[in-house]
Structure formats: structure tokens, C-alpha cells
N, C-alpha and C positions, 0 to 999 in steps of 0.2 A: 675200116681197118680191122684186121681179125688180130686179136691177143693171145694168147699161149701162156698160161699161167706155168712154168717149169717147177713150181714150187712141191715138193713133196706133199703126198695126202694130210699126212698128219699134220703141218704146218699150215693148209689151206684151210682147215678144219678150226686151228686154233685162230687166224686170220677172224676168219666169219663170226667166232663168238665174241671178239672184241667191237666188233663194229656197233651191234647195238648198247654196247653202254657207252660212247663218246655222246649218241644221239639221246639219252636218259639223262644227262647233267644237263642239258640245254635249259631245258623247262624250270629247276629251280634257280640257275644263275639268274635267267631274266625277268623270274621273279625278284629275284633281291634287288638288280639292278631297278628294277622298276621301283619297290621300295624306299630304296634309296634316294632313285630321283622325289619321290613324294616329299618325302620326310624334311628334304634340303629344299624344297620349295615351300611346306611349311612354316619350317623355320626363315625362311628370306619372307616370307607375308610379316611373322612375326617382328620380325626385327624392324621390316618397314613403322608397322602397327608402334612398334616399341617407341623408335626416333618420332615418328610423328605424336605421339602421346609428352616426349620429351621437351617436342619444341610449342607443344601448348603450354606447358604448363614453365616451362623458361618464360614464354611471353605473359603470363598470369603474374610468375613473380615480378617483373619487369613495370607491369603497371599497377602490383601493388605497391611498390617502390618510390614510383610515380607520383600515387594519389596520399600517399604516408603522412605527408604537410597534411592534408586538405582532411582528412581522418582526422589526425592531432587536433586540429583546431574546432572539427565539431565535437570532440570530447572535452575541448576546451568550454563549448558554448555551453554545450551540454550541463556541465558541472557549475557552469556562472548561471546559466537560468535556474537551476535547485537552489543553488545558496542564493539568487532573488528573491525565489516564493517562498522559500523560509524563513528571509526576514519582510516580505510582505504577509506573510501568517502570522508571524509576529505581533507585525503592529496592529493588524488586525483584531488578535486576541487581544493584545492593550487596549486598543479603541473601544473595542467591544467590554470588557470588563469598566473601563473609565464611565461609558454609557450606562453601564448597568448597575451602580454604585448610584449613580446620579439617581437612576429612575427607583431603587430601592428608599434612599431618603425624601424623594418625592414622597412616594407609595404612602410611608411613614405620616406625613405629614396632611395627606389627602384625608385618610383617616382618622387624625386626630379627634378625640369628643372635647367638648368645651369644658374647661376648668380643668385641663389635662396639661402640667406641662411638660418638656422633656427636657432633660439636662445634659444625656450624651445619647449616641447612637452609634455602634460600633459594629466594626463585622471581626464579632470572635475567631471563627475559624472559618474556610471556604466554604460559601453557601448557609452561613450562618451569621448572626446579628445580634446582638444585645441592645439594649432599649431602654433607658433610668430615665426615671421623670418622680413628678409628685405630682397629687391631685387630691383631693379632701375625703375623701371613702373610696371602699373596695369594691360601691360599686358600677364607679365609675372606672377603675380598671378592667374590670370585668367588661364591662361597656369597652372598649379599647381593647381588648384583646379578642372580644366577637368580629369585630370590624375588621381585626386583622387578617382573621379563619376566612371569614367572608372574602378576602381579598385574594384576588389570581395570582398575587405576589408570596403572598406568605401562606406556609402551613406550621402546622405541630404547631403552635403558641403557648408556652407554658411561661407560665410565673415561679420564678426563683427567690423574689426576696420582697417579702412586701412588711414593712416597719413603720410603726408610728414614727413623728420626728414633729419637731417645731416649724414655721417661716413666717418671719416679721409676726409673731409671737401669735401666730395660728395655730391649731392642730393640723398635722395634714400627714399625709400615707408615702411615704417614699416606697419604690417599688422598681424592681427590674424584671425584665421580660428577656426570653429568646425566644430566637420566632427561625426556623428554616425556610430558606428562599423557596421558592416553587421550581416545579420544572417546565410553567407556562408563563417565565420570567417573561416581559416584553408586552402583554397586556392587562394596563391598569383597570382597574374597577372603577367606576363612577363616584363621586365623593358623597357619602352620604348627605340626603337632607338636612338639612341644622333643625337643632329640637327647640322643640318652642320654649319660649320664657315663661318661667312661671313667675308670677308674681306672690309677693306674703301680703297677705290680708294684717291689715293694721289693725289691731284690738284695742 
């Protein structure tokens, strides 16, 4: 089919130079359209990503809820087993001081030297003892107080009071001792050997 454009020159002219800018918008529209769609399928991934992250963590709280009893009551157990072993530490520490008391007056007594006798035995302050006796000379305490140093039970042994005094109309040495317990409390010393008798020659 043959055409005949009747249009005047001058308007054929302006024709022709519109045409290529209809065809120069193409290229950014569908750019953005493309854009567009990216961005909106992004965001729909997301959103997926979002609810799914939503409905873990609903079922997280769901069986925390769940298990809430069963938590409660191991905080429960929890707190009754401490307050058990603190009163079995307890009585342990009583047990254990009641024993050590015992084997401290033993100790005492292992040791004795003969014509020594005691009248109290106390524990002044923790880890500490006091010791009153009477015996006929000083140096027979002395002898008593080596025996003590010598013992795994006691150190530092000092004498604080040592006084003449009467008994059933004898002379004799009243005397008090402190002595600090050891810190290798728990093993006793052997009791010394007994000292020989001396006998007095008759004149």
C-alpha cells in the first residue's frame, strides 16, 4: 500500500524530531519497573523471614510456659539441697570440734609427768587452753610444759602463773599454763616413757 504523507514540510520535520524521544524514556521506565519489582520481592522474602522467625519464637514462649512448673521446682530442689549441706556442714563442724576437744584433753593427759596434778583444763579462747594443776617444784613443770612443745597437739606453751601454796599441809607449786593448739591437730604423740623411781637411801 503506498502512503502520501500531505502534511506540510515544516510539520513533517517537527513529526520526525519527536519520535526519538518517545523511544529514550523506554529505557529508564523499565528500569524502575524492574527496580520496583526487586525491591517488592525483597521485602515479601522478608516479611516471609519475619513471620517465620515470629512463629519460633511464639512456640519458644509456649513451651517455656509449659516447662515453668518443672523449672520452679528444680529451683525449689535446688535451694532445699543448699540449706541440706549447710546444716550437714554444720553438724559436721560440731562433730568435728566435740572430737577435737576430746582428743585435746586426752593429749593433756598423755602427757602428764608424775606428781603433776591438774585441777582445770579449759579452752580460753578458739584454738587456745589454759591448764592449772599443782605439783612440788618448777621443775617439774618445766618437765610438763617440754612434753607439751614436744606434742603435735600443742605449741607456744608459756607459763603465766606459777605460786607457792599449801595441800594437806605440804608445800607445793600451783601453776597455770597456756598452750595454742596446733595446726597438725588430729595426730597424737606417743605417751612418753614413765621415769624411773628413785628410791631415798636410808641413813
Amino acid at each position: 500500500m503506498i502512503r502520501i504523507n500531505l502534511l506540510p514540510a515544516e510539520e513533517r520535520v517537527g513529526q520526525a524530531r519527536k519520535m526519538p524521544a518517545v523511544s529514550w524514556m523506554v529505557g529508564p521506565v523499565t528500569a524502575a519497573a524492574a527496580l520496583v519489582m526487586v525491591i517488592f520481592a525483597a521485602t515479601a522474602v522478608q516479611t516471609a523471614q519475619i513471620r517465620s522467625l515470629e512463629k519460633e519464637v511464639s512456640k519458644a514462649e509456649r513451651e517455656t510456659a509449659s516447662l515453668a512448673p518443672q523449672i520452679d521446682r528444680i529451683g525449689q530442689l535446688a535451694k532445699e539441697r543448699a540449706d541440706m549441706d549447710l546444716r550437714i556442714s554444720l553438724i559436721k563442724r560440731l562433730e568435728s570440734s566435740r572430737y577435737v576437744r576430746v582428743q585435746m584433753l586426752d593429749e593433756v593427759s598423755r602427757q602428764l609427768p608424775d606428781h603433776v596434778w591438774l585441777s582445770g583444763v579449759k579452752e580460753s579462747t578458739p584454738g587456745s587452753v589454759q591448764i592449772t594443776g599443782v605439783t612440788f617444784s618448777n621443775l617439774m613443770v618445766a618437765d610438763f610444759m617440754q612434753r607439751l612443745e614436744n606434742s603435735p597437739l600443742y605449741e607456744k606453751v608459756d607459763l603465766s602463773v606459777s605460786e607457792k601454796g599449801t595441800m594437806e599441809d605440804r608445800d607445793v607449786i600451783k601453776f597455770t599454763l597456756t598452750a595454742q593448739v596446733s595446726a597438725e591437730l588430729g595426730v597424737t604423740a606417743p605417751a612418753p616413757p614413765p621415769k624411773s623411781k628413785v628410791t631415798k637411801r636410808e641413813s
